[in-house]
N, CA, C and O atoms as a CHARMM CRD file, in Angstrom:
* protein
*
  280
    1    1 UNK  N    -76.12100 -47.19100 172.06700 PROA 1      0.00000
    2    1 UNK  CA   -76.40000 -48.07600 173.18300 PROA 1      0.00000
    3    1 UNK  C    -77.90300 -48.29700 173.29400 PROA 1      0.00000
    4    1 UNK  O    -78.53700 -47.36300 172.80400 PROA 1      0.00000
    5    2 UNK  N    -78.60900 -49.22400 173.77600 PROA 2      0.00000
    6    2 UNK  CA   -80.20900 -49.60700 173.46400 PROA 2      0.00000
    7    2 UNK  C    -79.99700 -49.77400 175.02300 PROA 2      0.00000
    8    2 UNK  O    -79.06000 -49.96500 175.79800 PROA 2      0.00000
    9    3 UNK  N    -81.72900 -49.55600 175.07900 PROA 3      0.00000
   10    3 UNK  CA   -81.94300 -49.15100 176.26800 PROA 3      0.00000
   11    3 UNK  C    -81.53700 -50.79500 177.33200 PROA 3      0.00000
   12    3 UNK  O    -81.65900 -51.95300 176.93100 PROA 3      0.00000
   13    4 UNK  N    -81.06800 -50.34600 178.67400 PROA 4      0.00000
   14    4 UNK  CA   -80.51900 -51.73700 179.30600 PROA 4      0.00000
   15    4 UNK  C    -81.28700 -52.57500 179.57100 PROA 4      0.00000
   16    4 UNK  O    -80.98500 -53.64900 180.09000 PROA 4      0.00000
   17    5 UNK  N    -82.88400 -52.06700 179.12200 PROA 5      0.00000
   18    5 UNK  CA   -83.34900 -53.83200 179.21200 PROA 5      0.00000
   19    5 UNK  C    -84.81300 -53.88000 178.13200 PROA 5      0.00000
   20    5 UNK  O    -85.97200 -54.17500 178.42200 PROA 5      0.00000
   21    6 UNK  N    -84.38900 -53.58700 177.20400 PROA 6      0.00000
   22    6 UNK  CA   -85.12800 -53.05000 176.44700 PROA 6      0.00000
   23    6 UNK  C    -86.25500 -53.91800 175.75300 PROA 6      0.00000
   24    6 UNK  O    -87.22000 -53.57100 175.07300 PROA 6      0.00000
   25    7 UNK  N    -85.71600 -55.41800 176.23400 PROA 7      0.00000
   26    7 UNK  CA   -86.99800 -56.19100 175.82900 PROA 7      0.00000
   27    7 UNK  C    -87.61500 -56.57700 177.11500 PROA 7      0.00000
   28    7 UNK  O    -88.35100 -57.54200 176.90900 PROA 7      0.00000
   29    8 UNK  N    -87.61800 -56.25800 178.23400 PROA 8      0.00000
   30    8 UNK  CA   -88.16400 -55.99600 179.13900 PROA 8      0.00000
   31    8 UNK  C    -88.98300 -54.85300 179.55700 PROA 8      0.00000
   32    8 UNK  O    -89.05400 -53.74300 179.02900 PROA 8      0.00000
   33    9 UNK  N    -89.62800 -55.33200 180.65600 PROA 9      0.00000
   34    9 UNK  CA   -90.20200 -54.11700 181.23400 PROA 9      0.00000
   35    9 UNK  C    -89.59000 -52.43900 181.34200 PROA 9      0.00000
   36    9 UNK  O    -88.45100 -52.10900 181.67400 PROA 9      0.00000
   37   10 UNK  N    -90.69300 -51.56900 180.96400 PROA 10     0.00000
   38   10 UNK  CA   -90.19600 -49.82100 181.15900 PROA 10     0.00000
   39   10 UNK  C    -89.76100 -49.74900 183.12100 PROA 10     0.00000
   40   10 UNK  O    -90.39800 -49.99800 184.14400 PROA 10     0.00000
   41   11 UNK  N    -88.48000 -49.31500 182.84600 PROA 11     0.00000
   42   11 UNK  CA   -88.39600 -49.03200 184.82300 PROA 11     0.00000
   43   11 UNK  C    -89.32700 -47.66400 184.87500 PROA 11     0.00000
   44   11 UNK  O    -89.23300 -46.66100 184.16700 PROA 11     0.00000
   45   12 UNK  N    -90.26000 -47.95100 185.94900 PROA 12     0.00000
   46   12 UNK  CA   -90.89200 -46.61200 186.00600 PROA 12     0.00000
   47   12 UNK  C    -90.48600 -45.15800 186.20500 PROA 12     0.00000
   48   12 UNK  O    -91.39800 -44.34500 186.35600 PROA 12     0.00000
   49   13 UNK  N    -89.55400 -44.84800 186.21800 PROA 13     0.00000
   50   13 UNK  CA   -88.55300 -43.55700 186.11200 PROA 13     0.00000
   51   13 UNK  C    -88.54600 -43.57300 184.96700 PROA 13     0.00000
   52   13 UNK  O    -88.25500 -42.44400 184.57300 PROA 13     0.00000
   53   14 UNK  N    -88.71300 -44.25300 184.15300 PROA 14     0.00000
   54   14 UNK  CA   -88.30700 -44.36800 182.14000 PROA 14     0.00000
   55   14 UNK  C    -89.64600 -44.18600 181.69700 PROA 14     0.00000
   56   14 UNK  O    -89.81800 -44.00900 180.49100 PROA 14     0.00000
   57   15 UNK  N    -90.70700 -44.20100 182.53200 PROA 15     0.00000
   58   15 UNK  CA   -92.04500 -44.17900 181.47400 PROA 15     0.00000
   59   15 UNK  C    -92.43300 -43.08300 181.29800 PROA 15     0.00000
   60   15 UNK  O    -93.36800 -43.06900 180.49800 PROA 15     0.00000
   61   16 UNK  N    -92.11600 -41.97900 181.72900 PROA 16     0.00000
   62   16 UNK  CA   -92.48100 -40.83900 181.13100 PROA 16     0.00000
   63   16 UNK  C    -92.01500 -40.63400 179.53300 PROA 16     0.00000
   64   16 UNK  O    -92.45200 -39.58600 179.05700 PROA 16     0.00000
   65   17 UNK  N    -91.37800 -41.27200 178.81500 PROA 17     0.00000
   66   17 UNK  CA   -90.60500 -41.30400 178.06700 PROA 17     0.00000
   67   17 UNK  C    -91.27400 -42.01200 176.88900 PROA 17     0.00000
   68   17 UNK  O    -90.93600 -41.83000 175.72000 PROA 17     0.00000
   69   18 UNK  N    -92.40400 -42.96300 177.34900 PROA 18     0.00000
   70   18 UNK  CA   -93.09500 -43.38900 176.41700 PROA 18     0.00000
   71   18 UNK  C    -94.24300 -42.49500 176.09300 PROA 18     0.00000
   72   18 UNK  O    -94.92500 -41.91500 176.93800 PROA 18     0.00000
   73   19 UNK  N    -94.39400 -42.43500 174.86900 PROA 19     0.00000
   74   19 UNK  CA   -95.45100 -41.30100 174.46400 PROA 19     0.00000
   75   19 UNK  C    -96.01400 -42.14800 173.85800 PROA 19     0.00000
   76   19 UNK  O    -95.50400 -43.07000 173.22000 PROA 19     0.00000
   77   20 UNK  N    -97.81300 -41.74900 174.10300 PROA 20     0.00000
   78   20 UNK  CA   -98.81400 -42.64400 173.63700 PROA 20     0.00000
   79   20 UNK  C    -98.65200 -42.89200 172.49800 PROA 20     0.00000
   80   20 UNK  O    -98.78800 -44.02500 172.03500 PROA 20     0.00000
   81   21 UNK  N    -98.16300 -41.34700 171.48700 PROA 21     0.00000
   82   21 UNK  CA   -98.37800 -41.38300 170.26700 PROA 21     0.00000
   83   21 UNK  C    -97.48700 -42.88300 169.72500 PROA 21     0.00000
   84   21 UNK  O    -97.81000 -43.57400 168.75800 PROA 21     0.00000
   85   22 UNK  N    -96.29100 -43.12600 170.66500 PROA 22     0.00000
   86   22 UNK  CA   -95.30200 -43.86900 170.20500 PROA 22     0.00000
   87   22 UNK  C    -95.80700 -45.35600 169.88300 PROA 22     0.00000
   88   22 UNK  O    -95.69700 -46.20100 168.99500 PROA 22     0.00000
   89   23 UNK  N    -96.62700 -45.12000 171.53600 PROA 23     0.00000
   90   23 UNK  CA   -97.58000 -47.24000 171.63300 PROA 23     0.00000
   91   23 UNK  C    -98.39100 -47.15000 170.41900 PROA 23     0.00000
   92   23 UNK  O    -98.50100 -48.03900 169.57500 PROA 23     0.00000
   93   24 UNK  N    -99.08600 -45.72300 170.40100 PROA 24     0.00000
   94   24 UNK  CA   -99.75300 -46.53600 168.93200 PROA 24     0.00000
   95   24 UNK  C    -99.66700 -46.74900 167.75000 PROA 24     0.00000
   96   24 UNK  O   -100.44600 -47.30000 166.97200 PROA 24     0.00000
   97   25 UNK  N    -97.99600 -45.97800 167.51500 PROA 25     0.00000
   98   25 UNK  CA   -97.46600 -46.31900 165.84900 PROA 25     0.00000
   99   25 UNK  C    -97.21000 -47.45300 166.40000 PROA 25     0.00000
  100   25 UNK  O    -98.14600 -48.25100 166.35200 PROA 25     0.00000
  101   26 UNK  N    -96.22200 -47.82100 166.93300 PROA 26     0.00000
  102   26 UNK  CA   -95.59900 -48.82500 166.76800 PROA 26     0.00000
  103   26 UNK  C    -95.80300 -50.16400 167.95700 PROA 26     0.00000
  104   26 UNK  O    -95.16000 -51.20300 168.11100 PROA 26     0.00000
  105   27 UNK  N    -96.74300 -49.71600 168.52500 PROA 27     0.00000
  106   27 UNK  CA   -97.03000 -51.05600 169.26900 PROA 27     0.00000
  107   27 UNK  C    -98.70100 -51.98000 168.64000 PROA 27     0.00000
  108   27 UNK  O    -99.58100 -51.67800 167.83500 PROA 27     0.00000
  109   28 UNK  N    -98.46600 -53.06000 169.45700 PROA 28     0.00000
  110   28 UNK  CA  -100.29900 -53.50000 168.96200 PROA 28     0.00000
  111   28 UNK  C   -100.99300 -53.94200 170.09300 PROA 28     0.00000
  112   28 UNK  O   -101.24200 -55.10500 170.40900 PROA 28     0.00000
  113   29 UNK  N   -101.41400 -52.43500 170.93500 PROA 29     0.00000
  114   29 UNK  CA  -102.23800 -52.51300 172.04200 PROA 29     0.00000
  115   29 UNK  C   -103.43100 -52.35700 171.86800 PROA 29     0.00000
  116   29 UNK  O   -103.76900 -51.54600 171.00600 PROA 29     0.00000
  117   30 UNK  N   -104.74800 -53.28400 172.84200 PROA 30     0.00000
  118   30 UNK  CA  -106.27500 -52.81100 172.22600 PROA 30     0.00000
  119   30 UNK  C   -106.74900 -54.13700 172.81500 PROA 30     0.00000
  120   30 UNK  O   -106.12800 -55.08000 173.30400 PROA 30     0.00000
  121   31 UNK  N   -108.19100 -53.88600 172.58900 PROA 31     0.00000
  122   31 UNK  CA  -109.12500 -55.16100 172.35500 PROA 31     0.00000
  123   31 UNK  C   -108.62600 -55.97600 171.55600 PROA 31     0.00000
  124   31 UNK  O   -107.53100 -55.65600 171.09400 PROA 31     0.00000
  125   32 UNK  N   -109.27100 -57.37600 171.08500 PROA 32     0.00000
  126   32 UNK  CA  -109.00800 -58.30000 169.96100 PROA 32     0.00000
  127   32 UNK  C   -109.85200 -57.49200 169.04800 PROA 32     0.00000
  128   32 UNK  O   -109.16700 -56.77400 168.32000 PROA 32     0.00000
  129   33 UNK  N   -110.90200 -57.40700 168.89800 PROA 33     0.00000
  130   33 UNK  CA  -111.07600 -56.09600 167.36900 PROA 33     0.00000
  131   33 UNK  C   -110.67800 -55.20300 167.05100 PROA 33     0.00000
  132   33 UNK  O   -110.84000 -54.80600 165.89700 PROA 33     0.00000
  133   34 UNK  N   -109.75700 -54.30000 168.28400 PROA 34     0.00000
  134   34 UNK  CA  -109.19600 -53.51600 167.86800 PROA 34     0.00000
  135   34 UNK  C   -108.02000 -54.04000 167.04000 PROA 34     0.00000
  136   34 UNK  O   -107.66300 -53.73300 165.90200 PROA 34     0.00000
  137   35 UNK  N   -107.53900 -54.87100 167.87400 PROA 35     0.00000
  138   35 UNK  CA  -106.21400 -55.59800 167.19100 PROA 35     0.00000
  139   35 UNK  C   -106.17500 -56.18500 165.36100 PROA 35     0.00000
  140   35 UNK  O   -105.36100 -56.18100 164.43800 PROA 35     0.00000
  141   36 UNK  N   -107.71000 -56.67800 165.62100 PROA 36     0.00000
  142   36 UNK  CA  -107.75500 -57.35900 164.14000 PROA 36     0.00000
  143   36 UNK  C   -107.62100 -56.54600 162.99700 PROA 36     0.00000
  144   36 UNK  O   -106.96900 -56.58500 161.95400 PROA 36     0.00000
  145   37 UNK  N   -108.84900 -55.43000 163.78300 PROA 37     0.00000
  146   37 UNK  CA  -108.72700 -54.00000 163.04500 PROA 37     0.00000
  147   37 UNK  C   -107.14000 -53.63600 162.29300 PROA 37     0.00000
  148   37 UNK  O   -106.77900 -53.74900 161.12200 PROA 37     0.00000
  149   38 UNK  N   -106.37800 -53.13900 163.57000 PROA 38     0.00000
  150   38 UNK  CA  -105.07200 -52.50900 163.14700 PROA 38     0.00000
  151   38 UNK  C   -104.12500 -53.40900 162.42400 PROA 38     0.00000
  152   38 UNK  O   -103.23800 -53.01300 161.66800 PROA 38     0.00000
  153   39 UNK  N   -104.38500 -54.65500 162.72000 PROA 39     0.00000
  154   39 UNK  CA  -103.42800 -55.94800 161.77200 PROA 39     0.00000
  155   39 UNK  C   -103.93800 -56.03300 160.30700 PROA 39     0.00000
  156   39 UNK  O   -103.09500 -56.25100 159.43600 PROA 39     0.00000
  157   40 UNK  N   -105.14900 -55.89300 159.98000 PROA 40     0.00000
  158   40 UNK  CA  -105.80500 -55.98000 158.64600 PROA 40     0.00000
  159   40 UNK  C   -105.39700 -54.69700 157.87400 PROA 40     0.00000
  160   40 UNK  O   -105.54600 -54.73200 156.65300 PROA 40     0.00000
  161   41 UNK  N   -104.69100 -53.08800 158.67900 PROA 41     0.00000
  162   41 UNK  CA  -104.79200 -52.34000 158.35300 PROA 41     0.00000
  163   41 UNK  C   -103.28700 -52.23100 157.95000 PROA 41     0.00000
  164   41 UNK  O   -102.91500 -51.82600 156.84900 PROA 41     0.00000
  165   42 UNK  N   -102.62000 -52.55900 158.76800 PROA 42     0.00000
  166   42 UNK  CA  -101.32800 -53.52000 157.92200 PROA 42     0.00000
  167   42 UNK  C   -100.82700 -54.06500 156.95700 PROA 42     0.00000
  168   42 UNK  O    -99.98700 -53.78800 156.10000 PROA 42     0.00000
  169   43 UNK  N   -101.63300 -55.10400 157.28800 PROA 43     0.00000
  170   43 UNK  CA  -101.55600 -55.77600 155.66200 PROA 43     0.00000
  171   43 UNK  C   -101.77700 -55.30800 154.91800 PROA 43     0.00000
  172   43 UNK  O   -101.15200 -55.53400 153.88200 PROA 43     0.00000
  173   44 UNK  N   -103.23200 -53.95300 154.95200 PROA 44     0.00000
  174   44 UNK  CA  -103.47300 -53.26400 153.68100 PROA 44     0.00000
  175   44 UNK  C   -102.19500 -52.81800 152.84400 PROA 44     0.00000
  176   44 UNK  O   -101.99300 -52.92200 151.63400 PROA 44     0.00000
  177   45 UNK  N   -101.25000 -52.19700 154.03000 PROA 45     0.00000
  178   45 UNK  CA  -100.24600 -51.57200 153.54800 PROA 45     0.00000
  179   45 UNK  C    -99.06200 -52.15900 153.23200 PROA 45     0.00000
  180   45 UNK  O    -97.93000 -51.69300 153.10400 PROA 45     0.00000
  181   46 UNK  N    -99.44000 -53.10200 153.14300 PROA 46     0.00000
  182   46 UNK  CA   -97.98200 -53.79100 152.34800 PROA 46     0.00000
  183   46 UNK  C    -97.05200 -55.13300 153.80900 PROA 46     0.00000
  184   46 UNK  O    -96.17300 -55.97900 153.64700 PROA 46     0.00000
  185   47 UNK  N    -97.71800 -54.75700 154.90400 PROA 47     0.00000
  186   47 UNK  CA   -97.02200 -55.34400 155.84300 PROA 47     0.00000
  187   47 UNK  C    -96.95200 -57.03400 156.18900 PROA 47     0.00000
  188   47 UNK  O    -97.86800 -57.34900 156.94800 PROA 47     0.00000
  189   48 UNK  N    -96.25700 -57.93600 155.88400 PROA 48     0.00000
  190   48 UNK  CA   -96.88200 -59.17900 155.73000 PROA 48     0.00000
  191   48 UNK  C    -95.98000 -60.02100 156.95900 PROA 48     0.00000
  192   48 UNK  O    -95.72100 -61.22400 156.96300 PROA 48     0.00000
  193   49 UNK  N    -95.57600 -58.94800 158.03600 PROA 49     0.00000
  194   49 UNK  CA   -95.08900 -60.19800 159.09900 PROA 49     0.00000
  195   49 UNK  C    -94.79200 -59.51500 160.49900 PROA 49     0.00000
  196   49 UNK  O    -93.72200 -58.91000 160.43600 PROA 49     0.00000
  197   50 UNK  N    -95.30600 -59.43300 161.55800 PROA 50     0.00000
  198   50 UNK  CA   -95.32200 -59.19000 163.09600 PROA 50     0.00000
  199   50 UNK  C    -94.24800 -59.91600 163.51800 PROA 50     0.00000
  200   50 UNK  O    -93.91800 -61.01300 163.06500 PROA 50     0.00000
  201   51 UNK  N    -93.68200 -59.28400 164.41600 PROA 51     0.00000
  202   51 UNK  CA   -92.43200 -60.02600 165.29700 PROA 51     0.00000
  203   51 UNK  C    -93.25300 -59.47900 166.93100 PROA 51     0.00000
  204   51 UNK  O    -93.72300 -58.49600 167.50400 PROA 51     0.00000
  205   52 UNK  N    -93.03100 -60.66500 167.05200 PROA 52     0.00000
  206   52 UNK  CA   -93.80900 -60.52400 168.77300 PROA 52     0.00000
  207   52 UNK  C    -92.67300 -61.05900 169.92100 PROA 52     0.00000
  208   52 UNK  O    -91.84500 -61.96800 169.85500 PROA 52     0.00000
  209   53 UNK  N    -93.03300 -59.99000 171.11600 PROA 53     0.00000
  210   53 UNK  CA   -91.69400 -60.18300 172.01500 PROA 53     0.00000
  211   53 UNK  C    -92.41600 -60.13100 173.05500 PROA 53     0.00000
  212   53 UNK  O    -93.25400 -59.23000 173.10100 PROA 53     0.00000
  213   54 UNK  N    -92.29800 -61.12400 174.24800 PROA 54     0.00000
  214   54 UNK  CA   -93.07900 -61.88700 175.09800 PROA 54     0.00000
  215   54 UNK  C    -91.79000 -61.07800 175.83100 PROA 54     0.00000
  216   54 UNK  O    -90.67600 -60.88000 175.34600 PROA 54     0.00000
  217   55 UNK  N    -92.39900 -60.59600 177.40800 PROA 55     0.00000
  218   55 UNK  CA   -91.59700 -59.71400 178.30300 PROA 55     0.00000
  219   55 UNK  C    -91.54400 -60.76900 179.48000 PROA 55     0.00000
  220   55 UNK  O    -90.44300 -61.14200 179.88300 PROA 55     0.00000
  221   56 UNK  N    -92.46400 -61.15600 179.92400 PROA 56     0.00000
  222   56 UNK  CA   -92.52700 -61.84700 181.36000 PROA 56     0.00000
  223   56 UNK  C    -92.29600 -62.93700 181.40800 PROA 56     0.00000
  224   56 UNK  O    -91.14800 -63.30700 181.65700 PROA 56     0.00000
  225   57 UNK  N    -93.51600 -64.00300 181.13900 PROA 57     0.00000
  226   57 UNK  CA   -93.44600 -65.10400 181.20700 PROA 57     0.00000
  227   57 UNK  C    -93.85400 -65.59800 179.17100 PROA 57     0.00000
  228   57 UNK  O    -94.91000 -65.54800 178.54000 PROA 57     0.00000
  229   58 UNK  N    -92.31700 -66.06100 178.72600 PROA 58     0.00000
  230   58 UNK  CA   -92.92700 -66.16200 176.96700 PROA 58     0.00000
  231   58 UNK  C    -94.30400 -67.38000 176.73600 PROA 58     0.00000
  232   58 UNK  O    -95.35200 -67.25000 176.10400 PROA 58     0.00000
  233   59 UNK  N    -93.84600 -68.38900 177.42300 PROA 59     0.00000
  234   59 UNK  CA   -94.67700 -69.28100 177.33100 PROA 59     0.00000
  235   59 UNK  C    -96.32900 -68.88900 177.43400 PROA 59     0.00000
  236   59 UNK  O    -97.22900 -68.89400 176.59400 PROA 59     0.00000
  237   60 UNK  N    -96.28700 -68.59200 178.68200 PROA 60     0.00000
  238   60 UNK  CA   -97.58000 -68.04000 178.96400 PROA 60     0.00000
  239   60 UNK  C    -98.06500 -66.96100 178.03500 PROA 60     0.00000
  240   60 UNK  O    -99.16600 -66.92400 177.48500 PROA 60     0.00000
  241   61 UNK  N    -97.35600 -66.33000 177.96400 PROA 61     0.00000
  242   61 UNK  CA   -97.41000 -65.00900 177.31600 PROA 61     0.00000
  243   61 UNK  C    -98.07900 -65.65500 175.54900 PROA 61     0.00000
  244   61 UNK  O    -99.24900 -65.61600 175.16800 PROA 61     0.00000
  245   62 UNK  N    -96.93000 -66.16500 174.82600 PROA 62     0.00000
  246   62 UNK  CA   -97.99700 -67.18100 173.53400 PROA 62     0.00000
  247   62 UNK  C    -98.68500 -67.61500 173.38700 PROA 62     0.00000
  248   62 UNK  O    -99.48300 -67.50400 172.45700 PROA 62     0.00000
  249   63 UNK  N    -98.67400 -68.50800 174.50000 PROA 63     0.00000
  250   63 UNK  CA  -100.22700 -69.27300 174.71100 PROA 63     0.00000
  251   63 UNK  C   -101.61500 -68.36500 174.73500 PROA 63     0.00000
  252   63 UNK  O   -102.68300 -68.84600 174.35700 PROA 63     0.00000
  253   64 UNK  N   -101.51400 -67.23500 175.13600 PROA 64     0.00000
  254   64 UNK  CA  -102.67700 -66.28600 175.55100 PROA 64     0.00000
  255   64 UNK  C   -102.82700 -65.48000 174.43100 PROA 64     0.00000
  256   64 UNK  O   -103.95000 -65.10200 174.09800 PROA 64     0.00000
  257   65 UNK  N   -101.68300 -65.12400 173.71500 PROA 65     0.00000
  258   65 UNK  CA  -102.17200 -64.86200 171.94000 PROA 65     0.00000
  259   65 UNK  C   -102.81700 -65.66600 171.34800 PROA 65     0.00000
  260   65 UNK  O   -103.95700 -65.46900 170.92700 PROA 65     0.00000
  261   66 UNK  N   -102.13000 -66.75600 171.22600 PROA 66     0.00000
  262   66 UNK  CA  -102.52500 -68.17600 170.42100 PROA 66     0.00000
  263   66 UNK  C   -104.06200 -67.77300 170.71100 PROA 66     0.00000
  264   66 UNK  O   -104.71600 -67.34100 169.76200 PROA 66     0.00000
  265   67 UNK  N   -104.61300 -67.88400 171.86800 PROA 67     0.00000
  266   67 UNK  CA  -106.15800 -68.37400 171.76000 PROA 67     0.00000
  267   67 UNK  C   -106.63400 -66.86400 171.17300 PROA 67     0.00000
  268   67 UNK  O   -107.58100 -66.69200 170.40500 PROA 67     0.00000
  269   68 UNK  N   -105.88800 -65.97300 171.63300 PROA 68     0.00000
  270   68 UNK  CA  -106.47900 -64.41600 170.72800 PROA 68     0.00000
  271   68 UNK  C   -106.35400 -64.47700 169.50000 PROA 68     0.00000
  272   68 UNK  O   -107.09900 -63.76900 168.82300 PROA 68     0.00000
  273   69 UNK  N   -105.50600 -65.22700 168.93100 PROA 69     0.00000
  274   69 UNK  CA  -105.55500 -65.18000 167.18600 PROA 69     0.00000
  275   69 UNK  C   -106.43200 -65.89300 166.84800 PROA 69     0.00000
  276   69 UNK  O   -106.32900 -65.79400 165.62500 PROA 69     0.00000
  277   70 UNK  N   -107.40200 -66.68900 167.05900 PROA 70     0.00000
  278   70 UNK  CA  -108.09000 -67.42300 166.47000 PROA 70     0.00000
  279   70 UNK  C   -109.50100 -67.50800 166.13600 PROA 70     0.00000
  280   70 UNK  O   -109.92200 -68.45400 165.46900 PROA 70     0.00000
């Protein structure tokens, strides 16, 4: 069973549950250099494609990458 809203927001009773170590394997939180950093460090390794999942508002939410990727 996956968690009941799992591309949504952590209910705060559930966030103890996230462990930093976890956001930073597998999430891509940071500055934009940090970000570029850890995406280039990616690719080093063979990784050639991000799947990105917009929680709140998607629209908004792309749009505000968009100008960060560039």
């Amino acid at each position: 069973m996956l968690y009941r809203n799992y591309l949504g927001r952590i209910e705060p009773e559930d966030r103890d549950l996230v462990l930093p170590s976890l956001v930073d394997k597998l999430g891509l939180v940071g500055t934009r250099d940090e970000l570029i950093a850890r995406i280039a460090e990616l690719e080093k390794s063979g990784i050639d494609e991000l799947v990105i999942q917009p929680v709140i508002d998607p629209a908004s939410e792309m749009t505000t990458f968009a100008k960060l990727a560039v």
